[in-house]
C-alpha positions as MATLAB code, in Angstrom:
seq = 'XXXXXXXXXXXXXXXXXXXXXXXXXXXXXXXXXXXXXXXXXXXXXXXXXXXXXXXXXXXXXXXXXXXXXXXXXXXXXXXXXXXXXXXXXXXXXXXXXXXXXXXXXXXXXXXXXXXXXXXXXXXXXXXXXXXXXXXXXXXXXXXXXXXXXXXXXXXXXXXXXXXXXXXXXXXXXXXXXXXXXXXXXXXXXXXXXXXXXXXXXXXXXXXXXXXXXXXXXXXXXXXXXXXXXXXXXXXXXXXXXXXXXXXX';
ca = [
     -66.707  179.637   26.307;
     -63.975  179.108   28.881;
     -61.448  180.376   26.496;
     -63.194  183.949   26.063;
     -60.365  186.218   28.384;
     -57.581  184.553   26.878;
     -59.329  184.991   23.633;
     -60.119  188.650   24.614;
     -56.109  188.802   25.514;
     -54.705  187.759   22.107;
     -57.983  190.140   20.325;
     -56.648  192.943   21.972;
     -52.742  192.624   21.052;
     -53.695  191.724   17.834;
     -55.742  195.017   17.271;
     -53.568  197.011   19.066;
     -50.710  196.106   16.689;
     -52.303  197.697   13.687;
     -55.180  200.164   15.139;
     -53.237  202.797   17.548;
     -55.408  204.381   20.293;
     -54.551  208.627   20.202;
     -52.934  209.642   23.427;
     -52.519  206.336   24.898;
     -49.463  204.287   24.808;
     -50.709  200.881   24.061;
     -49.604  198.827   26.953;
     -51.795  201.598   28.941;
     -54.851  200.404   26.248;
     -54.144  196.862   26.892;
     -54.443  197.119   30.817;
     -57.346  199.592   30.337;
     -59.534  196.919   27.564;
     -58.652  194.324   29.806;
     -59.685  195.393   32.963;
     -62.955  196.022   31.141;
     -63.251  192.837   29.779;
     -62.516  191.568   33.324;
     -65.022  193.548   34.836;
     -68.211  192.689   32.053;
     -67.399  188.991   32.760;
     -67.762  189.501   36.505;
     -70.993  191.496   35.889;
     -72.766  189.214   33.480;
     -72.085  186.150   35.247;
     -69.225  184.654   32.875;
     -67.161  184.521   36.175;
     -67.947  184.053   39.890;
     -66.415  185.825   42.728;
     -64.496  182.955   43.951;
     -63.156  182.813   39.784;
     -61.928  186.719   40.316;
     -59.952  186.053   43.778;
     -57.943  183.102   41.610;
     -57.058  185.145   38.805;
     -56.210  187.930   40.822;
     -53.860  185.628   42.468;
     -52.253  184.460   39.115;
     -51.957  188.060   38.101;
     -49.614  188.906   41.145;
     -47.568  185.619   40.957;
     -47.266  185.920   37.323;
     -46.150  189.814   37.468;
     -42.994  189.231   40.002;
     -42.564  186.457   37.531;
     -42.505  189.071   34.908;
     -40.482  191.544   36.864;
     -38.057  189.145   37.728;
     -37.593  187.605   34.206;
     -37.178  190.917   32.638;
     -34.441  192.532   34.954;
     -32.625  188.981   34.214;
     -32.885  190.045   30.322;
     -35.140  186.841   29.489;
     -37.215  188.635   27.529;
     -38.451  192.513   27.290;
     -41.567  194.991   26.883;
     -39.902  197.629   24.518;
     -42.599  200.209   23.851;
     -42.850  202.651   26.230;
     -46.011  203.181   28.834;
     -47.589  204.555   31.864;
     -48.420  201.862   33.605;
     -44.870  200.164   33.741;
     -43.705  198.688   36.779;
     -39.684  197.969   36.681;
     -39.939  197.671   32.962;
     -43.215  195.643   32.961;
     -46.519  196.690   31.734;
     -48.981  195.835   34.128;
     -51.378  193.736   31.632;
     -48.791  191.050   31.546;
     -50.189  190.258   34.592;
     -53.585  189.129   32.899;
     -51.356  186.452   30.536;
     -50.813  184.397   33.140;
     -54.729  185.169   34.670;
     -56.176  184.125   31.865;
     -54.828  180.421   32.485;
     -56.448  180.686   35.514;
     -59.281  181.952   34.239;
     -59.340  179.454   31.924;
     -58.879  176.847   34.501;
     -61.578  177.844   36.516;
     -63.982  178.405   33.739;
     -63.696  174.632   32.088;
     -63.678  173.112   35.728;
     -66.893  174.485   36.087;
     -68.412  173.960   32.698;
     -67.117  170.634   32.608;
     -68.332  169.637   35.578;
     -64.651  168.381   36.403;
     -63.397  166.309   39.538;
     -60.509  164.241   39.613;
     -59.600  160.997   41.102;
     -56.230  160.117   43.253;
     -55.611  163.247   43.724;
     -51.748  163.258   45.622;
     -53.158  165.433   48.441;
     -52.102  169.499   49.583;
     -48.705  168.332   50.688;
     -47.293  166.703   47.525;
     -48.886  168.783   45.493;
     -47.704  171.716   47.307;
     -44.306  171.325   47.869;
     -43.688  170.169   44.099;
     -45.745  172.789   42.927;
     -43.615  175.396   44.740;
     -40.732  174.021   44.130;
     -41.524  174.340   40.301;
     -42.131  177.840   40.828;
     -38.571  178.435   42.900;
     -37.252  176.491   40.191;
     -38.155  179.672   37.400;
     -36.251  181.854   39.913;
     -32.918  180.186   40.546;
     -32.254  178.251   37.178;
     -30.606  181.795   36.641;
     -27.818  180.876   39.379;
     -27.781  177.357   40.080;
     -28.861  174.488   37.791;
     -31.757  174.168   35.904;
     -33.984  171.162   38.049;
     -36.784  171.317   35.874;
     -36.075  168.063   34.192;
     -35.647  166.193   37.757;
     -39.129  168.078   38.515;
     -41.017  166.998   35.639;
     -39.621  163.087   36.524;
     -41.186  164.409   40.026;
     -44.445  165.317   38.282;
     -44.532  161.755   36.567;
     -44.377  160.190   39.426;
     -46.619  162.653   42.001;
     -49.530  162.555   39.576;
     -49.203  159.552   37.974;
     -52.359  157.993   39.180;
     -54.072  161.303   38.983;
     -57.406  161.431   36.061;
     -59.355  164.238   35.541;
     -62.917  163.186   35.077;
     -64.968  165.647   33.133;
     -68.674  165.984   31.278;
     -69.777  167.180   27.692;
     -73.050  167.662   27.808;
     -74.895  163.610   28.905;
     -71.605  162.030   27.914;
     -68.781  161.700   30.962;
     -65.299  161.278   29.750;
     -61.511  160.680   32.008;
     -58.075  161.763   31.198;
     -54.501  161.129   32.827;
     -54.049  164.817   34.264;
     -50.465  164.306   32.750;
     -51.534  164.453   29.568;
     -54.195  167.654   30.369;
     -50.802  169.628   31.650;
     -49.116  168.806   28.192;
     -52.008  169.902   26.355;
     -52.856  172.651   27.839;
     -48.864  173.763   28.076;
     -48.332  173.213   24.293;
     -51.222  175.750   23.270;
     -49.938  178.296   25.812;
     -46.486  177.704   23.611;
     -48.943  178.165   20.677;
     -50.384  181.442   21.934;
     -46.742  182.613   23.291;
     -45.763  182.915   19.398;
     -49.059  184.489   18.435;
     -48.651  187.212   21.426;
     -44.807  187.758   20.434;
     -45.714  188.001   16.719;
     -47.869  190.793   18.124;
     -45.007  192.774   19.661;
     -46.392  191.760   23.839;
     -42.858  190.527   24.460;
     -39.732  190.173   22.810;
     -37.452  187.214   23.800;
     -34.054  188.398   22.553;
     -33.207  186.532   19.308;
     -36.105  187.942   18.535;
     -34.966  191.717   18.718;
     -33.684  191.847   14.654;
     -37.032  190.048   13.216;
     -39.988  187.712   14.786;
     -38.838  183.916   14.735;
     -40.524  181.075   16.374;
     -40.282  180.337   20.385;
     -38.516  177.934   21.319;
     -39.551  174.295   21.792;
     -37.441  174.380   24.761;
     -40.662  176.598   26.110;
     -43.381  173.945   26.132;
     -41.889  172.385   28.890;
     -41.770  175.648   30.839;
     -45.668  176.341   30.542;
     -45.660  172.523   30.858;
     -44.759  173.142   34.390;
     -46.958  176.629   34.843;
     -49.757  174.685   34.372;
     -48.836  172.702   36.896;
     -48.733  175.380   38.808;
     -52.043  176.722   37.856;
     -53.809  173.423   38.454;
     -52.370  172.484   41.930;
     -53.513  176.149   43.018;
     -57.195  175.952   41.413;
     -57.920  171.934   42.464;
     -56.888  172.783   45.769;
     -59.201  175.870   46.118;
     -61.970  174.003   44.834;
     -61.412  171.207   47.230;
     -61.419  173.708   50.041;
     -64.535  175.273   48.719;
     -66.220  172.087   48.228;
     -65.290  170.995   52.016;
     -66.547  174.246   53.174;
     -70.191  173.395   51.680;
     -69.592  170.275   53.250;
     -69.524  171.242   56.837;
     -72.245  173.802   56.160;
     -74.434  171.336   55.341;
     -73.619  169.168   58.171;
     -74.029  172.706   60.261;
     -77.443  173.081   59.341;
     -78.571  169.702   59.317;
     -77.574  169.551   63.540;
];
């Protein structure tokens, strides 16, 4: 259940690679199918309010991402559209949402909390840096080795404590990031099989994606936790001092 956009994501490229819409470039179907899936999940309860302002905060961080990654030639969008902002679709946006989405979505069905949690400025700083680091590796050296040593360290007494159904389990939130990072990498070659992206040794025929990659969505999902822990924390503090509000 927490994995239905993402799901929805990799549906869509998949039928859009072998059913083609008339009179609609398929990048312009994408954004269109998605946006509807987006909006039924809102309207039948699948996501909260709160859910939506997250992802639409991963879906602007993850499009200058995009945009930035592209005009660097990291990787392209080579079939034409409408909806294409400096050479990227606007549904790539959405990839990077539905981690969030995800994220949000097994937080609350899991009934998830974690314990020694580093705190807002830790977490902060080493997230952003992370996030710098995906901009300047381009012109100075890549530090995303030093930041995952960083990472070790930051979060090492960090445990996510989560619930399946009576039955309350714990896990070293290190370990989460890798798992979560290696089936991104997993769904990076399905969507790239599917002609979303093209990283350029792929241009001739599809090969695999690099290994190399697992540690970069290793990292994004550093990223996507640091933002979504910390919102919930604020939300939970908020229902804190309303409570205390009413109770005086």
């Amino acid at each position: 259940m927490s994995c239905i956009f993402p799901i929805a994501i990799f549906g869509t490229l998949a039928l859009s690679s072998v059913i083609e819409v008339p009179f609609v470039y398929r990048y312009d179907a994408i954004l269109f199918i998605l946006l509807t899936v987006q909006y039924l999940m809102y309207r039948s309860g699948l996501e909260t309010r709160d859910e939506i302002k997250v992802i639409c905060i991963f879906h602007c961080i993850g499009l200058l991402l995009e945009i930035y990654k592209v005009r660097m030639g990291s990787w392209s969008y080579p079939e034409p559209g409408l909806t294409k902002l400096l050479g990227v679709p606007l549904y790539s946006g959405f990839m990077y949402a539905s981690v969030a989405s995800f994220m949000c979505q097994v937080w609350r069905r899991l009934k998830m909390d974690m314990t020694g949690w580093p705190g807002l400025t830790s977490a902060g700083l080493l997230g952003g840096a992370i996030y710098l680091n995906f901009f300047t590796h381009h012109f100075i050296p890549d530090f995303r080795w030093w930041l995952t040593a960083l990472v070790l360290i930051v979060f090492w007494r960090t445990w996510i404590i989560y619930r399946v159904r009576t039955i309350t389990y714990r896990m070293p939130l290190i370990l989460a990031f890798f798992i979560v990072g290696f089936f991104i990498w997993l769904a990076e070659n399905i969507a790239t099989f599917f002609n979303a992206w093209k990283y350029p040794e792929q241009y001739q025929a599809w090969q695999l994606v690099s290994f190399s990659k697992i540690s970069s969505w290793f990292l994004l999902v550093i990223i996507s936790v640091i933002i979504v822990a910390q919102l919930k924390h604020v939300k939970a503090s908020r229902k804190t001092n309303d409570s205390w509000s009413s109770k005086d």
